[in-house]
C-alpha positions as CSV (number, residue, x, y, z in Angstrom):
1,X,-7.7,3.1,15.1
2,X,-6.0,-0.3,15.5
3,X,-2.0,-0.5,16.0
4,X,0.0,-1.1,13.6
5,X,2.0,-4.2,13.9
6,X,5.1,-5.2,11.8
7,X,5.6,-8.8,10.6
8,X,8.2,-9.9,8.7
9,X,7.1,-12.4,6.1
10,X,9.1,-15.8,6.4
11,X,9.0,-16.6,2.6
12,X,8.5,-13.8,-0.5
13,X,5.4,-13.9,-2.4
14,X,2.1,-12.0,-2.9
15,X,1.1,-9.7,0.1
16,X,-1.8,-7.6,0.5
17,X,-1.2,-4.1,2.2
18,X,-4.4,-1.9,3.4
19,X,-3.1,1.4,3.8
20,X,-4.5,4.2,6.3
21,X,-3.6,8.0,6.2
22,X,-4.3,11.5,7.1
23,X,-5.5,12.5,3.2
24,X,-5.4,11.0,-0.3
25,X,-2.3,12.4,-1.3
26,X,-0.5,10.9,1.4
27,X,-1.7,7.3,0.7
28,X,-1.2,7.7,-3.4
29,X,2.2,8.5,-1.9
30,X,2.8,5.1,-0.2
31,X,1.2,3.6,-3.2
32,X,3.7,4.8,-5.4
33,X,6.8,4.2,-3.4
34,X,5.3,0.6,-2.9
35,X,4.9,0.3,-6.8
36,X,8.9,1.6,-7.4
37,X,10.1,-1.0,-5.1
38,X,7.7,-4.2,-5.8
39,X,5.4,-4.9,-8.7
40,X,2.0,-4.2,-7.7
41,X,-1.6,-4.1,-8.6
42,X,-1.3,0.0,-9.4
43,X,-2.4,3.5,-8.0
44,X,-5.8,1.9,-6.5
45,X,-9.0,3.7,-5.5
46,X,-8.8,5.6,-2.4
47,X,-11.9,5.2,0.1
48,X,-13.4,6.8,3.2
49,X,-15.3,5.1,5.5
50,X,-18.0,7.3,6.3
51,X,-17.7,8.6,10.9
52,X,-13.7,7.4,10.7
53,X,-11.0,9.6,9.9
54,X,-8.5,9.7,7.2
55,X,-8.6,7.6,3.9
56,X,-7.8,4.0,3.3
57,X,-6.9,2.3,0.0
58,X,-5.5,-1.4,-0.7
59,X,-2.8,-2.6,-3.0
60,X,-1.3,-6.1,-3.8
61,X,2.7,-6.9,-4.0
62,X,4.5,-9.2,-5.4
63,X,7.6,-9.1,-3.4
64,X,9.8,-11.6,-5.7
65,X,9.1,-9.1,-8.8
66,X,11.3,-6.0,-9.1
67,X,9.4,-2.8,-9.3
68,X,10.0,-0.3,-12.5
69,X,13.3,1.9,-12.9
70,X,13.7,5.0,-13.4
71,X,10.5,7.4,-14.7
């Protein structure tokens, strides 16, 4: 698995986050925390690549836009 590097973007805008975990439900869950605090594209389709472990999925943010409130 590759390392995980942070980066902290100079200016706001559109980022694109792939996301790896252990199982689906973990990376719905990182999808959904993302989508509360940013908008994003949505709960996207989670994937496995076929000899690698875990599950991957990919979401877009807008980091100027608010996520939703409340439920």
């Amino acid at each position: 698995m590759k390392p995980i590097e942070e980066q902290h973007i100079a200016e706001p805008g559109l980022v694109v986050l792939d996301i790896t975990g252990g199982d689906e439900d973990t990376v719905r869950a990182v999808m959904t925390a993302l989508e509360e605090r940013w908008a994003t594209s949505g709960i996207g389709p989670v994937r496995r690549v076929p000899g690698e472990p875990g599950v991957r999925a990919r979401i877009y943010a807008d980091v100027l836009s608010p996520g939703r409130e409340g439920p």
